[in-house]
C-alpha positions as CSV (number, residue, x, y, z in Angstrom):
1,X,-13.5,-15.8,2.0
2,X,-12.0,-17.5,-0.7
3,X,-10.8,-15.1,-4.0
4,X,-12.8,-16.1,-6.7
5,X,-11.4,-16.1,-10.5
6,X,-12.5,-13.5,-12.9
7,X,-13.0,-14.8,-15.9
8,X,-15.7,-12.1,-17.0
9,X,-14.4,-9.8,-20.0
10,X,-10.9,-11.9,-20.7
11,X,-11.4,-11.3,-24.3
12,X,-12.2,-8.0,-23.6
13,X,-9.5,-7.4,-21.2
14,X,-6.7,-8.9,-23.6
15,X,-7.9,-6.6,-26.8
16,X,-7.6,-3.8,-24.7
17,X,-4.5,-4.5,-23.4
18,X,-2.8,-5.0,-26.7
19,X,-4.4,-1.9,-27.7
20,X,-2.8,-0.2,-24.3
21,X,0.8,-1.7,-26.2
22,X,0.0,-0.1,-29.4
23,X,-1.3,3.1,-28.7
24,X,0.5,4.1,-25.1
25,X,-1.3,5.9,-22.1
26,X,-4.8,7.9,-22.2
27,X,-2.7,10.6,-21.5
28,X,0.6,10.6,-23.2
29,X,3.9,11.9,-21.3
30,X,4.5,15.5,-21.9
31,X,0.5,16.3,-22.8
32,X,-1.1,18.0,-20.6
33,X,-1.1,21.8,-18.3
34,X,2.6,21.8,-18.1
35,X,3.4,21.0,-21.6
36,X,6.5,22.1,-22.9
37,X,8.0,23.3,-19.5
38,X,11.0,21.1,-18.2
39,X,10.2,18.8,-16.3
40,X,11.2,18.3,-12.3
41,X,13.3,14.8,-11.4
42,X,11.6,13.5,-8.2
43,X,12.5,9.8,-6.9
44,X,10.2,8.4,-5.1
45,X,10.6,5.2,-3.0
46,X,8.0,3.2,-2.0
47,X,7.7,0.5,0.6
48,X,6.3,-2.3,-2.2
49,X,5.3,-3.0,-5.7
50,X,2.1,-4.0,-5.2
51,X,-2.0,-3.7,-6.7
52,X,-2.7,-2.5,-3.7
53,X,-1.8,1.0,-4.1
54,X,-3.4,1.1,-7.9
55,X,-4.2,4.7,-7.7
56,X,-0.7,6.0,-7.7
57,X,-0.1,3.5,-10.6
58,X,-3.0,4.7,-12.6
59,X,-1.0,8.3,-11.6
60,X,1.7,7.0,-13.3
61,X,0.6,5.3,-16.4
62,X,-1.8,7.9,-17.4
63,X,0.9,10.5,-17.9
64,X,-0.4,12.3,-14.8
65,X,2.6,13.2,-13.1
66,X,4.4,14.2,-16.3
67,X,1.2,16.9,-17.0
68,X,2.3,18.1,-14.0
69,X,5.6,18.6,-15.0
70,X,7.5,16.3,-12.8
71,X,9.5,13.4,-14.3
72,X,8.8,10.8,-11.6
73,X,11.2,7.7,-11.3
74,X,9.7,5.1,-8.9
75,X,11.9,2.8,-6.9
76,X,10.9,0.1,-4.4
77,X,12.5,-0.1,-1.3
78,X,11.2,-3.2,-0.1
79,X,10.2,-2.4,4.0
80,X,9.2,0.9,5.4
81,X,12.3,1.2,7.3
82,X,14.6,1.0,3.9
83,X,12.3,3.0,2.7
84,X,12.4,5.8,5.2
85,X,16.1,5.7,5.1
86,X,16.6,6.0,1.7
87,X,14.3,9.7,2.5
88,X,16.4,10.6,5.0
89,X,19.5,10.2,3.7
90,X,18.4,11.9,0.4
91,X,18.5,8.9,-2.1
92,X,14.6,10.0,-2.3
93,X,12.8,13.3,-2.6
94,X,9.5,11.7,-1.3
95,X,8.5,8.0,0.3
96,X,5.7,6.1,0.2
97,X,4.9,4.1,3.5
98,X,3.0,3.0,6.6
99,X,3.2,6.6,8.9
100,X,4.7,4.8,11.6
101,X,8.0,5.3,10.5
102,X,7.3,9.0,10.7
103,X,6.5,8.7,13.8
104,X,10.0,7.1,14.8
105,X,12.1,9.5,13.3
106,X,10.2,11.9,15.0
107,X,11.2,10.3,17.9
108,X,14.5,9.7,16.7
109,X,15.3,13.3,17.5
110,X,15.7,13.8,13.6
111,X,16.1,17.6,13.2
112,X,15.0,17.2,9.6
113,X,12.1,14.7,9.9
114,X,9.4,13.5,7.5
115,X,6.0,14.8,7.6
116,X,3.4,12.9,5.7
117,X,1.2,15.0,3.1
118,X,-0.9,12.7,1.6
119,X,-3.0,9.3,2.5
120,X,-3.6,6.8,-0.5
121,X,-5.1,3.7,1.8
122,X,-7.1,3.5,4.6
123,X,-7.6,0.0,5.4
124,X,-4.4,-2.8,5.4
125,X,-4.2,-4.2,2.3
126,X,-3.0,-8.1,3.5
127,X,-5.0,-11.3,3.8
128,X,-4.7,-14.4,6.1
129,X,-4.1,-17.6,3.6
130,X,-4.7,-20.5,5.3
131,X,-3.4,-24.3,4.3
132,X,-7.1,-25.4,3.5
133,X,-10.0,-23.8,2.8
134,X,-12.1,-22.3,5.7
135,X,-15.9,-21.4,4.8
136,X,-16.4,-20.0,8.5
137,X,-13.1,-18.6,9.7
138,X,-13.3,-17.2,13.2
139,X,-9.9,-15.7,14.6
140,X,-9.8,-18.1,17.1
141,X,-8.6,-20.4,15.2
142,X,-4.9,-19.3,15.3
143,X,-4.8,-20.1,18.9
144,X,-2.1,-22.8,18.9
145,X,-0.8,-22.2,15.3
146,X,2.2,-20.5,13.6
147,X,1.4,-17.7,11.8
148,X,4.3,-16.7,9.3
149,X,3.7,-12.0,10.3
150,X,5.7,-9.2,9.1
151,X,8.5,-7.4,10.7
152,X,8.2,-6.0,14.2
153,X,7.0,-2.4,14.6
154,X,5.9,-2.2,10.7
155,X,1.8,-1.9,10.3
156,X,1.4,-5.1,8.5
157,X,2.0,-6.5,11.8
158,X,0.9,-4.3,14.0
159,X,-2.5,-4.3,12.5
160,X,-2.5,-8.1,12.5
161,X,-1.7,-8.0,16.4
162,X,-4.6,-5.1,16.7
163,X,-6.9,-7.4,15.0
164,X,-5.8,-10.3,17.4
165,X,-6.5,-8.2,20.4
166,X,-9.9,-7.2,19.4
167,X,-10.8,-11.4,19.4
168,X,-9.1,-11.2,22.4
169,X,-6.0,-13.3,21.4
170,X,-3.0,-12.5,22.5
171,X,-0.1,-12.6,20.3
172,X,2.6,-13.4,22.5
173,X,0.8,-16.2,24.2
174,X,-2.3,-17.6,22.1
175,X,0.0,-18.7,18.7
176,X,3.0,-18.4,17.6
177,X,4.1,-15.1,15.3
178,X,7.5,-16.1,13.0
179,X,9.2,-12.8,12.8
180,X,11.9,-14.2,11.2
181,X,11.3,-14.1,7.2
182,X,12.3,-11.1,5.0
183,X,9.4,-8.8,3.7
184,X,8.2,-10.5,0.5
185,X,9.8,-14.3,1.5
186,X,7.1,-15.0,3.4
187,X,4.5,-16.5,0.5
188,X,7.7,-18.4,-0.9
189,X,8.3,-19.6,2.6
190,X,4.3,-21.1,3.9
191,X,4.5,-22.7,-0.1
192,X,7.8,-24.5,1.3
193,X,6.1,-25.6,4.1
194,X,6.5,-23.3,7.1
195,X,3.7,-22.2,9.0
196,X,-0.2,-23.2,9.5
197,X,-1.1,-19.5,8.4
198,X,0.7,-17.0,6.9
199,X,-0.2,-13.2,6.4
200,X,0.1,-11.7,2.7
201,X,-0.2,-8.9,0.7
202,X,-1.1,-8.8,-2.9
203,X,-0.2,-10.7,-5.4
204,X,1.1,-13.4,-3.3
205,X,-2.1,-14.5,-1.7
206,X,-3.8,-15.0,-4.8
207,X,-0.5,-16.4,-6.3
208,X,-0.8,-19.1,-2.9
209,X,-4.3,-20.1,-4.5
210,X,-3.8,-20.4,-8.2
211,X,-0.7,-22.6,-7.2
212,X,-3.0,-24.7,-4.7
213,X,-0.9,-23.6,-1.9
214,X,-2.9,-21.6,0.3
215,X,-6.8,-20.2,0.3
216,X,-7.3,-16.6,1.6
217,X,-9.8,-16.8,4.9
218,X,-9.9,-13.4,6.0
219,X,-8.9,-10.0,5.0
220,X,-6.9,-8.0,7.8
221,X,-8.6,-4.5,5.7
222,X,-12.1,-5.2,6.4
223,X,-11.6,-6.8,10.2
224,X,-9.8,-4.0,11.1
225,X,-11.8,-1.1,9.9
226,X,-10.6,1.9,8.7
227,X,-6.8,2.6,9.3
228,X,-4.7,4.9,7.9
229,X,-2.2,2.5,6.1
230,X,0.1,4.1,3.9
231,X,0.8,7.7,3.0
232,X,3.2,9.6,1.1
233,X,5.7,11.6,2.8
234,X,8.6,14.2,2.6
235,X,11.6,15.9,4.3
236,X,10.7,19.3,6.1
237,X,13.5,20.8,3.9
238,X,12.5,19.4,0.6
239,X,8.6,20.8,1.2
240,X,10.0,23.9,1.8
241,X,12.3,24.1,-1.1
242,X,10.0,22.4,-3.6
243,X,5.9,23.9,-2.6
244,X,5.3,24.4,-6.1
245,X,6.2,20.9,-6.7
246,X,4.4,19.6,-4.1
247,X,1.2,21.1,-5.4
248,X,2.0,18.9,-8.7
249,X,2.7,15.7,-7.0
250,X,-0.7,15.6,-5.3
251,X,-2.7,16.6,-8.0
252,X,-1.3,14.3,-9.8
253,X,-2.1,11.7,-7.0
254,X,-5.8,13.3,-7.0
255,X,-6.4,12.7,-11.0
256,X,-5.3,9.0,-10.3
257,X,-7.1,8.3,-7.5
258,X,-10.2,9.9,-9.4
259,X,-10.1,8.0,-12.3
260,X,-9.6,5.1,-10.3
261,X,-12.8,5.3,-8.1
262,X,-14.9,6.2,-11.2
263,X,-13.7,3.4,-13.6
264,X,-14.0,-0.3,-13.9
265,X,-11.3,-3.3,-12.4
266,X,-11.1,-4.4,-15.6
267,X,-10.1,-0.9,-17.3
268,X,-7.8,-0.2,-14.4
269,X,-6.0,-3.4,-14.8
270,X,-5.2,-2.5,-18.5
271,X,-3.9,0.7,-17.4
272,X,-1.4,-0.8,-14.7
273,X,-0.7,-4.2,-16.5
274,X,2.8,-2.5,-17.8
275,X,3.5,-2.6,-13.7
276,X,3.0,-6.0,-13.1
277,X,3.8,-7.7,-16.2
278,X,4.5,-11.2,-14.6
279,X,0.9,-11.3,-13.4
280,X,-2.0,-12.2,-15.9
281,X,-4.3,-8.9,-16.9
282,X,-7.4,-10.8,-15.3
283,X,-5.8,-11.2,-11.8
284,X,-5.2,-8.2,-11.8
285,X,-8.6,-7.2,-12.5
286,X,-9.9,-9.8,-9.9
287,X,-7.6,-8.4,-7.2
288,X,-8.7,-4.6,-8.0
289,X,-12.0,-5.6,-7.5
290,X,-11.1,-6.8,-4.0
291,X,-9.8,-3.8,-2.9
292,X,-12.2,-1.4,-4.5
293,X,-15.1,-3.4,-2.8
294,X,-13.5,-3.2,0.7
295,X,-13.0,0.9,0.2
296,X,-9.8,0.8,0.8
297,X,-8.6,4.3,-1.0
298,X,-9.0,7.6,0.6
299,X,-10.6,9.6,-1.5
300,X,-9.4,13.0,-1.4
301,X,-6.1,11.9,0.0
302,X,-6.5,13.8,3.2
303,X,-4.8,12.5,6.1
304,X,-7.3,13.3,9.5
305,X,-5.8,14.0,12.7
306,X,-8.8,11.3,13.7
307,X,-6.7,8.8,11.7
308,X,-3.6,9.7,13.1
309,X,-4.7,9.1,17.0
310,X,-6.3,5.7,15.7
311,X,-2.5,5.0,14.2
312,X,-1.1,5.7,17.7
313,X,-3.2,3.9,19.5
314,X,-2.5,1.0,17.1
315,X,1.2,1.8,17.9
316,X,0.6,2.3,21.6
317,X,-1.1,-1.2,21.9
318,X,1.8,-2.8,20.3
319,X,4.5,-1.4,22.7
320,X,5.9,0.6,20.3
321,X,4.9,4.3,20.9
322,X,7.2,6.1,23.7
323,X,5.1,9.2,23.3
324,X,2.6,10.3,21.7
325,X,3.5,13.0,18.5
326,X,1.4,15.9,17.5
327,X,-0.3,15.8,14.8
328,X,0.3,19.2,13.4
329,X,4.0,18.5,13.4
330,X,3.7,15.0,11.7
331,X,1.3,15.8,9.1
332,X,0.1,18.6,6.8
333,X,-2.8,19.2,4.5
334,X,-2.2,22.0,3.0
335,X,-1.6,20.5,-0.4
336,X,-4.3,18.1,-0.5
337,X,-7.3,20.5,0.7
C-alpha cells in the first residue's frame, strides 16, 4: 500500500498557489454574517499539526471562523494529555483531541470536566511504514518485530493494539511495542535506525518515503473501520457561558468540512498550504487524497452515542477504562444537529 506521487496538476497546483499569496482567502477575514461586530478571542489547542484534520484548516483559511465572529488563535499542544491540560487549566477555551481523554477526566472526579461537541474524524489517521516495501502485508508479520507505537492510553495506540487483537496478535507477547519516543520523534527515530516498523501519522510517513526511509504498508484508518478519532471539546462552564459562541464555532466547523467534501485534493491543498509551509503543495494534495478516499471525515460533525460505546470498548480492551461513562454526560449535540 505504497503512497503514490501526485504529479497530476503541479503546474496547476503552483499557479494557484501563488495566486492564493496574492489575492488571500476565498473568504477574506472579517467578510461574512458577522461583519463588523467584534470579534470573540477563542484559543484553541489541538493535539497535532497535521493534514489529517484538513477540514478545520480549510475552517480556518477560508475566513470561516472570523464570519462567524470569532477571532480564533490555534495552538498545538503536541499529545492529547497536554492538550487536555492546557483545557482544564484554562490556557484553552476549546481542545481538539482523541475523546479518551474526556473520558479520564471524567473519571478524574473533575467537577468541571470536558464534554465533547463536535467529531471531525472517524477513522485513525496513522499508517504502518515498514523498512522495505511490502506488496502483500498481512498483520502477522509484526510477530517478532519492534514496532516504534504511541504513548500508552492515547488512541493512536490504542487503535493500533485493537487492530492487533482483531489478527489475533497480542501486543504484549507477539512483538515488541517501544513506548518510549515522544509524540512526533518517532519518524526521526525509525530513519535513525530504531525499529523494524514504526506507526505514523501524516506528514511523516510520506516524509519516510520521499527520503527512502520507510514505505507505508497499511493504513490503521481503513483496518480499523470506523472510530470516532478526534473531536473537539469544551469545559462545562465555558459552554454555558459562551452558547452563542458555540453555535459559531461549529458552523464554522460545518462550512469547512462542507467545502472540503465537495472540492478537489488539489484545491484543498492550495487553501491549507499557508499551514504547512515546509511541505510541497503536491504532497499535500497526494496525502488529502488519501484521507478523502478512506472517508475519514464525519460529515455533519455529529458525535453518535454508537461511536462512543465503540470508543469504550476500544478503551476497555486496552485496560484502560475503569468504568464505563454515560454518554449523555460526556457528549452533546445540541450545537451540531
Amino acid at each position: 500500500m505504497r503512497l503514490k506521487k501526485n504529479h497530476t496538476g503541479k503546474a496547476i497546483l503552483t499557479i494557484l498557489l501563488g495566486l492564493l499569496l496574492l489575492t488571500g482567502c476565498a473568504n477574506p477575514a472579517g467578510k461574512g454574517i458577522l461583519s463588523g461586530q467584534p470579534k470573540e478571542k477563542v484559543v484553541l489547542n489541538e493535539v497535532a499539526h497535521s493534514i489529517f484534520y484538513t477540514p478545520m484548516y480549510v475552517a480556518i483559511e477560508n475566513g470561516y471562523f472570523m464570519e462567524e465572529g470569532i477571532d480564533l488563535e490555534l495552538v498545538t499542544g503536541f499529545g492529547a494529555d497536554k492538550t487536555m491540560t492546557a483545557l482544564l487549566s484554562g490556557e484553552a477555551d476549546i481542545g481538539f483531541m482523541g475523546s479518551e481523554s474526556s473520558i479520564y477526566t471524567y473519571l478524574g472526579g473533575a467537577n468541571d470536566y470536558a464534554v465533547n461537541f463536535a467529531q471531525l474524524t472517524q477513522r485513525a489517521g496513522n499508517f504502518l511504514v515498514a523498512r522495505e516495501p511490502i506488496e502483500d502485508f498481512t498483520w502477522d508479520m509484526l510477530k517478532g518485530k519492534n514496532v516504534l507505537g504511541g504513548r500508552k492510553g492515547g488512541m493512536p495506540e490504542m487503535v493500533f493494539e485493537y487492530i492487533l487483537k482483531l489478527n489475533d496478535i497480542y501486543p504484549t507477547t507477539d512483538l515488541t511495542i517501544d513506548q518510549s519516543i515522544d509524540f512526533g520523534s518517532t519518524a526521526a527515530a525509525f530513519s535513525g535506525g530504531q525499529g523494524d516498523f514504526t506507526v505514523e501519522f501524516e506528514p511523516h510517513a510520506t516524509s519516510l518515503e520521499e527520503k527512502g526511509d520507510g514505505y507505508v504498508v497499511a493504513s490503521l484508518g481503513v483496518d480499523s473501520g470506523y472510530v470516532p478519532y478526534t473531536a473537539f471539546c469544551a469545559k462545562m462552564s465555558y459552554m454555558n457561558e459562551h452558547p452563542e459562541l458555540m453555535k459559531h464555532f461549529v458552523n464554522a466547523l460545518q462550512k469547512g468540512m462542507d467545502y472540503t467534501l465537495s472540492h478537489s485534493s488539489d484545491e484543498l491543498a492550495v487553501i491549507i498550504a499557508p499551514q504547512f509551509k515546509e511541505t510541497d503543495v503536491n504532497t499535500i494534495a497526494t496525502i488529502i487524497e488519501r484521507y478523502k478516499s478512506q472517508d475519514s471525515w464525519k460529515a455533519d460533525l455529529v458525535f453518535e452515542e454508537d461511536a462512543f460505546t465503540l470508543l469504550q470498548n476500544i478503551l476497555e480492551e486496552a485496560g484502560e477504562l475503569e468504568r464505563r461513562v454515560p454518554y449523555e454526560d460526556l457528549v452533546t449535540t445540541v450545537y451540531v444537529k
